[in-house]
C-alpha positions in Angstrom: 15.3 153.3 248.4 16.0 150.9 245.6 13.6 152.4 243.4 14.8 155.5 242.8 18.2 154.1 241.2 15.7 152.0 239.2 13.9 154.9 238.1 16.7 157.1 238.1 18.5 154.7 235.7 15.6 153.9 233.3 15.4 157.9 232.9 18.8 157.7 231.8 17.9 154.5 229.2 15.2 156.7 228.2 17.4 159.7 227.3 19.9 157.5 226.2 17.6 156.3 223.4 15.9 159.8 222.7 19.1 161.0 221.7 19.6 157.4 220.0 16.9 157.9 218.1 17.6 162.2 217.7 20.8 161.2 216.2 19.0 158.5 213.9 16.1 160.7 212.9 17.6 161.8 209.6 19.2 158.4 208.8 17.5 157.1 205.3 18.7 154.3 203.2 17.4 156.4 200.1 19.7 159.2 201.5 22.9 156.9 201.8 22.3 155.4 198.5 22.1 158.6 196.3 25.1 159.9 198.3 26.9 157.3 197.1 25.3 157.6 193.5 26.4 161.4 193.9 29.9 160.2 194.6 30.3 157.1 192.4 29.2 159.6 189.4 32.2 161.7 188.8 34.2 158.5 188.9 32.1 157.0 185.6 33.1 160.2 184.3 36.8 160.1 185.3 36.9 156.9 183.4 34.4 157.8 180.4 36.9 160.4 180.2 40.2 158.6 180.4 38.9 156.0 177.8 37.8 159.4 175.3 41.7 160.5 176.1 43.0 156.7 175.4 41.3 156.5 171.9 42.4 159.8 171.0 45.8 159.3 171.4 45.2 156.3 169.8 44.2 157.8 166.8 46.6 161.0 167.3 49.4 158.1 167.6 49.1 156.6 164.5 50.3 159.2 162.4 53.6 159.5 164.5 54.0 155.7 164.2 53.7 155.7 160.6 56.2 158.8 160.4 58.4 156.5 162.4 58.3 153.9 160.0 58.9 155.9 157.0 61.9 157.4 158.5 62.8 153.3 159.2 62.4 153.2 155.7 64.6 156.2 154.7 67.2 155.0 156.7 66.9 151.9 155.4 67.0 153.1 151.6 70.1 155.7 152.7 72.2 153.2 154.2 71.7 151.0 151.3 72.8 153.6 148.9 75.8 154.2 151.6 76.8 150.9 150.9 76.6 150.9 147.0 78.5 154.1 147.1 81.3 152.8 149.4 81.6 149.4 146.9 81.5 151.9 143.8 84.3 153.8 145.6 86.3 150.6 146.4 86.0 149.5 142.9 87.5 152.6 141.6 90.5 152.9 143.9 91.5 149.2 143.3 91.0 149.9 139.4 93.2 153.6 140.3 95.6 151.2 142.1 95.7 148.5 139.3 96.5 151.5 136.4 99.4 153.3 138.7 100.7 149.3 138.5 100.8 148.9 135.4 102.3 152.2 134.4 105.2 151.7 136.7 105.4 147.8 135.9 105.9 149.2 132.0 108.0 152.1 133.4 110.3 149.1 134.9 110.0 147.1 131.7 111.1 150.5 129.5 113.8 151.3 131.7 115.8 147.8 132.8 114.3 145.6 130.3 115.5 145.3 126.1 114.4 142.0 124.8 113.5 138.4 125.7 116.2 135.6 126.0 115.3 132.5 124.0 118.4 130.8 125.2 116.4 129.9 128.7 116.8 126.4 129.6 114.6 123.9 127.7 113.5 120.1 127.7 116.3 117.0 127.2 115.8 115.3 124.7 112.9 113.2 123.9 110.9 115.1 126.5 108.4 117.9 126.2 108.6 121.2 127.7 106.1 121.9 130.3 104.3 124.9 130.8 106.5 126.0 133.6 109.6 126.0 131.6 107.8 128.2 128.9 106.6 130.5 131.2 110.3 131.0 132.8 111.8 130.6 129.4 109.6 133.2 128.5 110.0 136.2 131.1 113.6 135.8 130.5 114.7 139.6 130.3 117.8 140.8 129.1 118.5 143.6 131.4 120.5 146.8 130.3 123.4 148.5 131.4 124.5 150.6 134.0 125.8 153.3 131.2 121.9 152.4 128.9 119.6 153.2 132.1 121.3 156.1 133.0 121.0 157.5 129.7 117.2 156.6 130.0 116.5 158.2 133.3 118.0 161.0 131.5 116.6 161.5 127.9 113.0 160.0 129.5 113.2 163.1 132.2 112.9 161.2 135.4 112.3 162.4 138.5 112.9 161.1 142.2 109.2 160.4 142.5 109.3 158.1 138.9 112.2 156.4 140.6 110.9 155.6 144.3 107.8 154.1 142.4 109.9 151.8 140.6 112.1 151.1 143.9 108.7 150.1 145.5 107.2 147.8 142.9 110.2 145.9 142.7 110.6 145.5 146.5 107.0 144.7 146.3 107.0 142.1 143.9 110.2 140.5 145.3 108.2 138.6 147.9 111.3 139.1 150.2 112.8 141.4 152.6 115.5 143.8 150.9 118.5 145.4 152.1 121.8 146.6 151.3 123.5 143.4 151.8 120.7 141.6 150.1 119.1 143.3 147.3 117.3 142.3 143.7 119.7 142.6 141.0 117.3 145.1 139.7 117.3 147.5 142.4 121.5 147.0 142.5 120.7 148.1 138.6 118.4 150.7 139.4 120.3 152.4 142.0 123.4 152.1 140.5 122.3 153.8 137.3 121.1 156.5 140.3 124.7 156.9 141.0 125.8 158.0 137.6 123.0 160.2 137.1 124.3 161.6 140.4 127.2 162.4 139.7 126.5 164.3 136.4 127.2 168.7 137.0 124.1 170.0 136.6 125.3 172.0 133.6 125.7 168.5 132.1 122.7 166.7 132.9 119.9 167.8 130.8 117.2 166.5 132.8 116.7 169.6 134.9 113.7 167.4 136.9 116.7 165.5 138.4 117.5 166.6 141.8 121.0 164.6 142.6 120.1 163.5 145.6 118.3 159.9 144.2 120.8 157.6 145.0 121.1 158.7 148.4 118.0 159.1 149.3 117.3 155.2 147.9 120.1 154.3 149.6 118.8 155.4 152.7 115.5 153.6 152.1 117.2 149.9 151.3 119.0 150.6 155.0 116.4 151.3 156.3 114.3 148.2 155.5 117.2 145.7 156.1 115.5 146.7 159.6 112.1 146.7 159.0 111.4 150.0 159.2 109.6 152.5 156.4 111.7 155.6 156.2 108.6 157.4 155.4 107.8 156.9 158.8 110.0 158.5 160.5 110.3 161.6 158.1 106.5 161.8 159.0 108.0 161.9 162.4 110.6 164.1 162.2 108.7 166.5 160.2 106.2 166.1 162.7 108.4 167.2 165.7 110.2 169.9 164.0 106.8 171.8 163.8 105.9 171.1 167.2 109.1 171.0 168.7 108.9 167.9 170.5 112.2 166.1 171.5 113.5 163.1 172.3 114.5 162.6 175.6 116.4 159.6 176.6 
C-alpha cells in the first residue's frame, strides 16, 4: 500500500522534470548572449549617433558664437561712438550757453554801463594796493540814467525777450535772492527805465518791437521770486490747464 504513493509520486518527479527539462530544451547560452548583442547594438548606435549630433552642433555652433561676438563688438564700437557724440553735444551747448552769456553780459554793459570810475578807493599812504583793490577799483561802473537807458531800450529796438535776459543774468549773477523789497540797484535801474518806456503812446515810441507791458510783466517776476517761486512755472501751468480745462478745486 505504501508503494504506490512512492511510485505514484516518483511519476510525478519524473514528469516534473520532463517538463523541467521540455521547458529548458531551447535554453543556450550562445542564444542569450547574441540576444543581448542584438539588443546592446542599437544602443552603440544611439550613442555613435548622439556623439555625430554633438560634434555637429559643435561645429554648426561656432559660427553663431562668433556672430555673437561681433555683434558684442558692434555694440561695443556704437556705444562708444554714443558717448563721444553725447560729450561732442555737451561741449557745444555749454559753448551755445557761454556765447548767449556773453551777449547779454555786453548787452547789460551797453545798456547800464558808460565808463569806469578811477575815483574807487585806493591804498593809504605808504602802502601798496593789492590786487583786490585793483580788481574792485577797476569794475567800478558808472551806471546811467533812468532818462539815458530808456532812450537806449528805445533807439537799440528792444524787445521784452532782450529785457527778461538781462533781468535773469543780473539775478543770476547777484548770488542772492531778489525781490521787490530787495532788489540789485541794477534791476531797480532796469525796470525803472521799463517804466518810462511804458508809459510812452505808441504813436511816440518808435520802437514798434516794444510791447508796453515790460515793466509789469518784470514786476510780476521780482514778486514772484521774493517767494521762491519761477513765474514761468506757473504760466506753464496755467497755460497748461486752460487747454485741458483742469481746475482747481479747494
Amino acid at each position: 500500500m505504501m508503494v504506490k504513493p512512492i511510485l505514484g509520486s516518483g511519476t510525478a518527479v519524473v514528469a516534473l522534470g520532463a517538463s523541467l527539462s521540455g521547458v529548458c530544451v531551447g535554453f543556450s547560452y550562445r542564444d542569450i548572449t547574441r540576444r543581448c548583442q542584438l539588443t546592446s547594438t542599437p544602443k552603440t548606435i544611439l550613442y555613435g549617433e548622439l556623439a555625430r549630433s554633438g560634434s555637429v552642433g559643435q561645429t554648426s555652433s561656432s559660427p553663431a558664437a562668433n556672430d555673437a561676438l561681433a555683434l558684442l563688438d558692434e555694440a561695443k564700437a556704437l556705444r562708444a561712438q554714443a558717448s563721444a557724440l553725447q560729450l561732442q553735444l555737451d561741449r557745444e551747448k555749454e559753448e551755445r550757453i557761454r556765447k548767449e552769456q556773453a551777449k547779454v553780459d555786453s548787452l547789460i554793459d551797453a545798456l547800464l554801463f558808460h565808463g569806469v570810475n578811477d575815483q574807487g578807493p585806493t591804498a593809504d599812504d605808504g602802502e601798496e594796493e593789492d590786487e583786490s583793490n585793483k580788481q574792485q577799483r577797476s569794475k567800478q561802473q558808472l551806471l546811467h540814467t533812468e532818462e539815458q537807458v530808456a532812450q537806449l531800450l528805445i533807439s537799440k529796438r528792444m524787445n521784452y525777450d532782450m529785457v527778461n535776459q538781462m533781468f535773469d543774468r543780473i539775478c543770476e549773477q547777484s548770488n542772492r535772492p531778489q525781490s521787490i523789497d530787495s532788489c540789485s540797484p541794477l534791476l531797480s535801474l532796469l525796470l525803472d527805465a521799463a517804466c518810462k518806456v511804458d508809459c510812452l503812446e505808441r504813436e511816440n515810441n518808435p520802437n514798434k518791437r516794444w510791447n508796453h507791458r515790460v515793466e509789469r510783466d518784470l514786476r510780476r517776476k521780482l514778486f514772484a521770486l521774493g517767494y521762491g517761486i519761477r513765474i514761468e512755472d506757473v504760466d506753464e501751468k496755467n497755460q497748461i490747464r486752460s487747454i485741458t480745462g483742469e481746475k482747481d478745486y479747494l
